[in-house]
C-alpha positions in Angstrom: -56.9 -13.1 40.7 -53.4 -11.7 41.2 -52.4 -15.0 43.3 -53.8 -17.2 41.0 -51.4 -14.8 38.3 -48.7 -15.6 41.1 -49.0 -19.5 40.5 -49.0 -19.1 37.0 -45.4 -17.9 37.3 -44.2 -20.0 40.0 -45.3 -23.5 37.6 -43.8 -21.2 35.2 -40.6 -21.4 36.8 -40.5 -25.1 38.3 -41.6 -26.1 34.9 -38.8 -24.7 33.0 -35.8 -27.4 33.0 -35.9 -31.3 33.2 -32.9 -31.0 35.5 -33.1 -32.3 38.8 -31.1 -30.1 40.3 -32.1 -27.5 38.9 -36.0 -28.5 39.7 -34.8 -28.4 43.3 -33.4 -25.1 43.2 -36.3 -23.0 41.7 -38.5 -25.3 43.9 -36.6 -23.9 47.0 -36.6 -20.2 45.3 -40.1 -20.2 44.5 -41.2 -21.0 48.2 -38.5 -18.2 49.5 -39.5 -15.2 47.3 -43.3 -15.9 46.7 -44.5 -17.5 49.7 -41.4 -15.7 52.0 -40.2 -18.4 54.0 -36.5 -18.7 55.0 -36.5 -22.6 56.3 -37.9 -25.0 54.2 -36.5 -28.5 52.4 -37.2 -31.0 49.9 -37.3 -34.9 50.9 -37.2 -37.5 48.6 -38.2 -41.1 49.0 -35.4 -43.7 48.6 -37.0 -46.6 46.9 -34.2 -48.9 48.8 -34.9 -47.9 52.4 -38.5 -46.4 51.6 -37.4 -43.4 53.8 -37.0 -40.0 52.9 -34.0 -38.1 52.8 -33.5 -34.0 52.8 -32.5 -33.8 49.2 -31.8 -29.9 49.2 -32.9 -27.3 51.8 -32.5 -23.5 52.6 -32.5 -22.2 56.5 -31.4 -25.7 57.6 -27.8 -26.3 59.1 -25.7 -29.4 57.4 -26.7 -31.9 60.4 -30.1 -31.3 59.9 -30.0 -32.1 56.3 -28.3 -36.0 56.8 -31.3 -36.8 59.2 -33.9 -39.6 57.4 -37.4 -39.9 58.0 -39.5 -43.0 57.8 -43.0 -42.7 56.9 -45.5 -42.2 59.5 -42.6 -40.7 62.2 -42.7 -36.5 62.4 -44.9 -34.2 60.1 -43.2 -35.3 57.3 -43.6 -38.9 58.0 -47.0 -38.4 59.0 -48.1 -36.3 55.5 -46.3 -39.4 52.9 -48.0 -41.7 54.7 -51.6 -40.1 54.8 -51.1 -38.6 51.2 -52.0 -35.0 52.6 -50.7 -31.8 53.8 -49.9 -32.1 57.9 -50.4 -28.6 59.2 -49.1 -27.7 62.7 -49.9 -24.4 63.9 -48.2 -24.9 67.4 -45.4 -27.4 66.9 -45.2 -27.5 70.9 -48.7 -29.4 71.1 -48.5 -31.1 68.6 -46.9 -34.9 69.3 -46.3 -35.4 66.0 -43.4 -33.5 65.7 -39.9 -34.0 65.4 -37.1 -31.4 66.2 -35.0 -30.0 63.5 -34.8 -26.9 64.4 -35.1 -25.2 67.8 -36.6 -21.8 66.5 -39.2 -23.7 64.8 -43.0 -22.5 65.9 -44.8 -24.0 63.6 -44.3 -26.5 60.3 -46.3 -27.3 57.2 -45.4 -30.8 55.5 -47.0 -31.7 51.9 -46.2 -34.9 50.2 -45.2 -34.7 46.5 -47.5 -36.7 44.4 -47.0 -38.7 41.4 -49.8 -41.2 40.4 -51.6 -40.7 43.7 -47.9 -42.4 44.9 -45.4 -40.3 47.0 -42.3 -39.2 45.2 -41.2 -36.4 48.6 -42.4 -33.9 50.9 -41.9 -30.5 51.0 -41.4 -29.2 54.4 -41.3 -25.5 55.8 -40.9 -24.3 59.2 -41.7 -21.1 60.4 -40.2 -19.2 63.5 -44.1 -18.0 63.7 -47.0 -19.6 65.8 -49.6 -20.3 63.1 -47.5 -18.8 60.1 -49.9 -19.4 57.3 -53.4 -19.3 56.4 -55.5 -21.3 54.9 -55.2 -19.5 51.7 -51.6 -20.1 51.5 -51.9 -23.3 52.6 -54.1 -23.6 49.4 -52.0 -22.1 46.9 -48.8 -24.1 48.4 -50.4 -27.2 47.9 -51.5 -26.3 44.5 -47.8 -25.2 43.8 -46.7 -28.9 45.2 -48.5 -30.6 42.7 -46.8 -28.6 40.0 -43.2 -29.4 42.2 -44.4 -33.1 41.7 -44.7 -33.0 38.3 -41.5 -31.5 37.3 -39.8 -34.0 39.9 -41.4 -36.6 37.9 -40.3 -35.2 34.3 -36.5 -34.9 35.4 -36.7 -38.2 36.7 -38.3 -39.8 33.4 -35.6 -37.4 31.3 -32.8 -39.5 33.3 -33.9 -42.2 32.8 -35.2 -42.9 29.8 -33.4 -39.9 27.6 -34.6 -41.6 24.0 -38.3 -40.2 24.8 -36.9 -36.8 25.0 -39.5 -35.5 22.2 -42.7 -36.8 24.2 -40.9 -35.2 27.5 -40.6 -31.9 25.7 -44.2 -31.9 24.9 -45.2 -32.8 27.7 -43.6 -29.8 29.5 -45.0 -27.8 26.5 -48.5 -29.0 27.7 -47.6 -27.9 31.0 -46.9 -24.6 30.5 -49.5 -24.2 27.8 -52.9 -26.2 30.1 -51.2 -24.0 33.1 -51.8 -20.7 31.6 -56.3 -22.0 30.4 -57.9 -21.0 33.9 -61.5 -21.6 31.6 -62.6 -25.0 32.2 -64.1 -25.7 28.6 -61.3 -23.8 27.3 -58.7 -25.8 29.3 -60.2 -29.0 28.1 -60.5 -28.0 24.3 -56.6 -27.0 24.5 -56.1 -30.6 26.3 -57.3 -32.6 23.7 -55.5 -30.6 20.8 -52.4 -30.9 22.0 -52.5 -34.8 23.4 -53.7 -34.8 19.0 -50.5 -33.0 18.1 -48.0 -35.3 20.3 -49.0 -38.5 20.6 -50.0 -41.4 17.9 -54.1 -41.6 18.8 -57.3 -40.6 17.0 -59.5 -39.0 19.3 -59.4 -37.7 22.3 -61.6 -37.0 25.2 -62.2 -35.6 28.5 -64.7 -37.4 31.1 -65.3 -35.8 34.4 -67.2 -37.1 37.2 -70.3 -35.1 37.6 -72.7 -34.8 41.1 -74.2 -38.3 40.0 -70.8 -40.0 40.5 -71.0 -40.4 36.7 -68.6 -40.0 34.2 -69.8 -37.3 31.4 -68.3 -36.3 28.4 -66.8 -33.0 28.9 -64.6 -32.3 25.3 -63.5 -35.0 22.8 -61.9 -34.1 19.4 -59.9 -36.1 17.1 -61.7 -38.3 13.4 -63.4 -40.6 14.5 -67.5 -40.8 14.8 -69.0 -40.4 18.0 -71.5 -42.3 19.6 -71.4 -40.4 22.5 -72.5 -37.3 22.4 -71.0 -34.1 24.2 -72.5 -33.9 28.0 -73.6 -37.4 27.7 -73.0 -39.3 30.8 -71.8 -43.1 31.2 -74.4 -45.5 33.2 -72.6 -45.8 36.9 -70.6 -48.0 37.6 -69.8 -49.7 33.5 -67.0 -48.6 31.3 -63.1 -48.8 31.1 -63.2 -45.2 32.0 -64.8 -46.3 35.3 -62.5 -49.4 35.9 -59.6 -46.9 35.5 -61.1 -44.3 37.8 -62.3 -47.2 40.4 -58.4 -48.9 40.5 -57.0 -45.3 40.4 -54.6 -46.8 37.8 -54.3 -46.7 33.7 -56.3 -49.4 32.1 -55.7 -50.5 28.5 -56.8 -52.7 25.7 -55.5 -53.1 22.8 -58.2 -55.0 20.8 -61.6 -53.8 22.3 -63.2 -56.3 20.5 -62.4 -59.3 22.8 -63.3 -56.9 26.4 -66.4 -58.3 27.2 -69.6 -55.9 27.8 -67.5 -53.1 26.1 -68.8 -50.0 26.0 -68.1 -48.1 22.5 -67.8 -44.0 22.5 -66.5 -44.1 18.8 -67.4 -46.4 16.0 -64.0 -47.1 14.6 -62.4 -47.8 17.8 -59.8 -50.9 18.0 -57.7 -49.3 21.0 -58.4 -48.0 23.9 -56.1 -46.4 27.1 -57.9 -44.7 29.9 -56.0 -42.9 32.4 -57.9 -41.5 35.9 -57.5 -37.7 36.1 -56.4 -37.4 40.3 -54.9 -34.6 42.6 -53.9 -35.2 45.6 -56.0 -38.3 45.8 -59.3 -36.3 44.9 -60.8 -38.7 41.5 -61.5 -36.0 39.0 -62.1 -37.9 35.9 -60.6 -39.5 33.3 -58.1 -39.0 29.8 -60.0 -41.0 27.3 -57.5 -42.4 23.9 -58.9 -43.8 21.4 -57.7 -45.8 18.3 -58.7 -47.0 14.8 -55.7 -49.3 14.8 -55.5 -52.8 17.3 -52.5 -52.8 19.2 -51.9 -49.6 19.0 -50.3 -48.4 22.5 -47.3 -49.5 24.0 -46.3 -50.3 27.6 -44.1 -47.3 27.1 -46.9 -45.0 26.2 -48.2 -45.4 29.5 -45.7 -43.0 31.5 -45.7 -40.4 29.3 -49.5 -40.4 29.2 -49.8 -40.5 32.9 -48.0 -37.5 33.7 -50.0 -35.4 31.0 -52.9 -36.7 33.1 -51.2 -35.3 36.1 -51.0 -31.9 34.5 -54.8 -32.4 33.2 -56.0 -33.1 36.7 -53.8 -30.2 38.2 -54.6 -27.7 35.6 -58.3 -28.9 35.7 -57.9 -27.9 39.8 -56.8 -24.6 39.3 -59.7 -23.8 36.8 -62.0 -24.7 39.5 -60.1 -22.8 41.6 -60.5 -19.9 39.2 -64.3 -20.3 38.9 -64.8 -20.6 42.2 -63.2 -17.5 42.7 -65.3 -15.5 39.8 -68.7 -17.0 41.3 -67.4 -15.3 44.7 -67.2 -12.1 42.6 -70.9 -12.4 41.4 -72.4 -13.4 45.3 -74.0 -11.1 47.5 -72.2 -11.8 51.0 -75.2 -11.4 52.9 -77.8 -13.2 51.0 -75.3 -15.8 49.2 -77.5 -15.0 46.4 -76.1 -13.4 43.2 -75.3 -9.7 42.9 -76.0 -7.0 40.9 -72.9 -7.5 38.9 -74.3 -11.0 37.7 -77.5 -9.6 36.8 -76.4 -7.6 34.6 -74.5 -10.5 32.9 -77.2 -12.4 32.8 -80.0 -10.4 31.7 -77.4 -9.2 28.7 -77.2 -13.1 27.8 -80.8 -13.7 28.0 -82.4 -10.6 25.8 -79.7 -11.4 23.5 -80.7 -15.8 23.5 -84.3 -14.2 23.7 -83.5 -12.2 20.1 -82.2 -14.9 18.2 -84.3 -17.5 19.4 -87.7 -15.4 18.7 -88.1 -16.0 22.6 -89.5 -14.4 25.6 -88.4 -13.4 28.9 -89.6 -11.5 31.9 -88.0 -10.0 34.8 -89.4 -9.1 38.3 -88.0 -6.7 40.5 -89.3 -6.7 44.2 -89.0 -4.3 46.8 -89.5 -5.1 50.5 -91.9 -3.1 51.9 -90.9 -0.3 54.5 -87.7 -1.8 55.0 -85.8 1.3 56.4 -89.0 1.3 59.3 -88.2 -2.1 59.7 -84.4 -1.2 60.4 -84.9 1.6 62.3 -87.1 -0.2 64.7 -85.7 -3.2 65.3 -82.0 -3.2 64.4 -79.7 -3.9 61.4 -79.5 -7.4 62.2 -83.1 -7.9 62.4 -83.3 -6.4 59.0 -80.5 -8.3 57.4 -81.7 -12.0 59.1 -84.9 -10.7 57.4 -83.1 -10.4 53.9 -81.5 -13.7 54.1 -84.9 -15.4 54.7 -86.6 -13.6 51.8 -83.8 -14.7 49.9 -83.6 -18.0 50.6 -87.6 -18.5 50.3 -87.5 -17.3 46.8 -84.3 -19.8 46.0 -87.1 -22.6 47.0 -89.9 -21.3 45.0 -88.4 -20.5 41.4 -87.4 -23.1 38.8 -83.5 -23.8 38.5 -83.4 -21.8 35.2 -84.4 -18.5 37.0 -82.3 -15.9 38.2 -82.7 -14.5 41.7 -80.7 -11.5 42.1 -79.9 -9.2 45.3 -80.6 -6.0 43.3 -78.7 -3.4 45.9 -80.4 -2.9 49.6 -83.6 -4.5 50.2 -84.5 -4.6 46.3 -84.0 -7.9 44.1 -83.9 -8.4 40.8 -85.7 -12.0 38.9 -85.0 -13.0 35.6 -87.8 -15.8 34.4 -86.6 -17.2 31.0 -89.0 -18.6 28.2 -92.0 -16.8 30.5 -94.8 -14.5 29.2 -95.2 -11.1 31.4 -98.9 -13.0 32.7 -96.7 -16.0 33.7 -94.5 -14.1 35.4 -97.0 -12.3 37.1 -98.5 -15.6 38.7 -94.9 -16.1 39.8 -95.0 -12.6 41.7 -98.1 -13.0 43.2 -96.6 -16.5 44.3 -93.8 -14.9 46.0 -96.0 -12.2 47.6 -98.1 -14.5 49.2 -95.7 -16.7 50.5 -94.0 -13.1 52.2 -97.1 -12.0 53.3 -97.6 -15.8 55.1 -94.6 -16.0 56.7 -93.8 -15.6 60.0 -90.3 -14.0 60.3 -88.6 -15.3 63.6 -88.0 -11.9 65.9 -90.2 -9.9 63.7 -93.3 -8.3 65.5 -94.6 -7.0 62.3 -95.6 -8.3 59.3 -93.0 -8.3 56.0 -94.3 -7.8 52.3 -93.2 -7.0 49.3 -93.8 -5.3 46.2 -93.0 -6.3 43.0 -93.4 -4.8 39.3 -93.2 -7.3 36.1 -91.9 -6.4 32.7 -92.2 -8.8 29.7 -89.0 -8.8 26.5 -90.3 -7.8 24.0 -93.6 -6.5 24.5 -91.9 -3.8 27.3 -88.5 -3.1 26.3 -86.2 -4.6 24.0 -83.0 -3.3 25.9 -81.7 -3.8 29.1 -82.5 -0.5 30.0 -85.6 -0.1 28.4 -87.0 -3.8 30.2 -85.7 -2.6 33.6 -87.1 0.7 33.3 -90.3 -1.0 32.7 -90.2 -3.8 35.6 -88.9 -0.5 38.1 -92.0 1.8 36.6 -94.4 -0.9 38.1 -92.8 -1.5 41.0 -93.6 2.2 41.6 -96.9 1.4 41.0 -97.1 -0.8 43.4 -95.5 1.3 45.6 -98.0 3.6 44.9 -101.4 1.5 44.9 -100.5 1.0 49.1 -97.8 -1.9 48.4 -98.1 -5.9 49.3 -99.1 -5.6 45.1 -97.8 -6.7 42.1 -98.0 -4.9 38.9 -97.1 -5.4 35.2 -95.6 -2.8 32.7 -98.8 -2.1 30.7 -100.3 -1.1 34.6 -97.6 1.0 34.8 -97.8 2.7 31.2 -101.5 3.4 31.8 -100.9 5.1 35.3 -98.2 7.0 33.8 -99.6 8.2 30.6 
């Protein structure tokens, strides 16, 4: 979390002035005092000779800036040309490379990317063999596409100065988009502030989703849907998917004469799509939409585009960011959830439960005499043995439930919209299938016991459902284990 805080202040800073040379300075200063390096440059592409030229640099003597590289020859050549960071560990072995300075060990080039098209490259060398991780590798790239953008905003402030109002908003939706790391929040804020600057009527977010298809992700704006929120496209029709599939802005400005066009909105007349990409990755696509015919310009399109750029980028960090909270809530051995997400989770669903006039059970397990197990055959017997259980119940529960690593060799089950006798079938199930299976390396047989509560016929808290669900497992415990045992078993036992 405090890196991903880091890049927030670094697009921050690279983000804060439409001057070139000014871009290029905190560029420089940024990869000095937050990634510490001491030799680095920016090359950018002359659009006469198509080579790159060392526009500003730190660490490098004056010779070394005047050289020009063609694309394809060095690292840096190499990285414009493939439209990807070129990483070097060991400059020495790799043939690649191309001297500039003798201390260098080892040299990261990433291409600066406007439009999937390369603008530059930022290069940094490093007097160390294999001077950065992949983590910073990561976070530099991420850092480059925000360089890239604010390359691309000083150049569209030179050179076209009369659109000075859509180039401060678009800055403003830098910094604003940058600071959202919640996806659906991220989006939301995207399409109110595209509303605010630009002369459209709705906008919306499509993203591709594990289909390869384009779904709605956030719309707003007046006009009346046709689709629906988390509707998807059919594969393979739309102008969203033409834009995606040519990786360039498609636009029509009477959608009445496209033929087989697809209406989202009823009133629509207009219509620009612009793909969402970073670093050549096709995220989705920035969906305008307009109740007037001939409503964008050809001059819309630049300005659009590069809020598209910020989309896609800002859209990579917030997977970046949930990525790094669903870390938070797995277990590393298992790779199931934790503890920490259970208690999320069952929160959620006793409080969806409530409102809805639902039910919901929960299981906890317990593997039989798991320390005996340990003792006799090793930790890493008993761990291989957790990951197996683990992974067995994964495959036997519905997507909807909740498999939970609980803390040592006990886990945790939520089974939503499930009676407490349903969700005892569902224990037995998993008993069985423990009871069949022949752990590899195992001489001895592996059961569990398990203990079922039911919300709200045994608690109507958290703590008065897990109470319940942990009372039968003791039970079971009890009875001789390999058993499973509801909450009413438990309350007769017990009273």
């Amino acid at each position: 979390m405090q890196k991903i805080a880091l890049l927030y202040d670094a697009s921050q800073a690279v983000l804060s002035t439409f001057n070139l040379d000014e871009v290029l300075e905190q560029i420089l200063w940024i990869v000095r005092d937050y990634f510490h390096v001491t030799n680095a440059a920016v090359l950018l592409l002359d659009p006469n000779t198509r080579e790159f030229f060392v526009r500003t640099s730190i660490g490098r003597p004056v010779e070394g800036t005047k050289s020009r590289m063609a694309p394809g020859a060095g690292l840096i050549g190499t990285a414009a040309q493939e439209k990807r960071p070129v990483y070097a560990p060991d400059v020495s072995q790799d043939p690649r490379y191309i001297a500039h300075l003798s201390e260098t060990k080892s040299e990261v080039a990433i291409p600066l990317m406007v439009r999937d098209e390369v603008v530059g490259v930022l290069d940094i060398q490093s007097e160390e063999l294999d001077a950065f991780d992949s983590e910073t590798l990561d976070l530099l790239t991420l850092f480059s596409t925000q360089a890239s953008i604010a390359l691309e905003n000083a150049r569209l402030y030179t050179l076209e100065q009369r659109r000075s109002r859509q180039l401060e908003a678009i800055n403003a939706i830098a910094r604003q988009t940058t600071a959202v790391l919640n996806l659906d929040g991220l989006l939301g804020r995207v399409c109110d502030l595209v509303l605010q600057t630009f002369p459209v009527d709705q906008v919306v977010v499509l993203l591709l989703d594990e289909d390869a298809r384009l779904s709605v992700r956030a719309h707003k704006g007046k006009l009346t849907p046709i689709l629906t929120q988390g509707a998807a496209l059919p594969a393979g029709t739309g102008m969203g998917m033409r834009a995606l599939e040519q990786s360039k802005t498609v636009v029509e400005n009477e959608v009445a004469f496209v033929p087989h066009y697809m209406a989202s909105f009823v009133e629509t007349r207009s219509e620009m799509c612009v793909p969402l990409i970073f670093f050549g990755e096709k995220l989705g696509v920035l969906m305008l939409e307009s109740a007037k015919p001939n409503n964008f310009a050809e001059e819309d399109v630049a300005p659009l585009e590069s809020v598209a750029d910020i989309c896609a980028g800002a859209i990579q960090n917030a997977h970046y960011f949930e990525k790094a909270q669903q870390l938070a809530y797995i277990d590393g051995l298992t790779g199931i959830y934790n503890r920490r997400y259970f208690e999320l989770e069952i929160s959620s669903e006793i409080e969806r439960a409530s409102r809805y006039d639902g039910r919901l059970a929960i299981i906890m397990i317990d593997i039989d005499n798991f320390k005996r197990l340990n003792d006799e055959f090793g930790h890493l017997l008993g761990d291989e043995v957790l990951r197996q259980v683990s992974g067995a119940f994964g495959q036997q529960l519905r997507k909807v439930d909740v498999v939970c690593r609980y803390g040592g060799e006990e886990f945790a089950i939520l089974v939503p919209q499930t009676s407490g006798g349903n969700a005892m079938e569902v224990a037995e199930k998993l008993r069985r299938m423990v009871e069949a299976y022949r752990f590899p390396g195992v001489p001895v047989k592996v059961t569990i016991s398990a203990g079922v509560a039911e919300f709200p016929a045994n608690g109507q808290t958290r703590d008065e459902l897990v109470a319940a669900a942990d009372a039968a497992l003791y039970v079971s415990k009890e009875r001789g284990r390999n058993r499973v045992s509801g909450a009413s078993a438990a309350r007769k036992t017990t009273a």
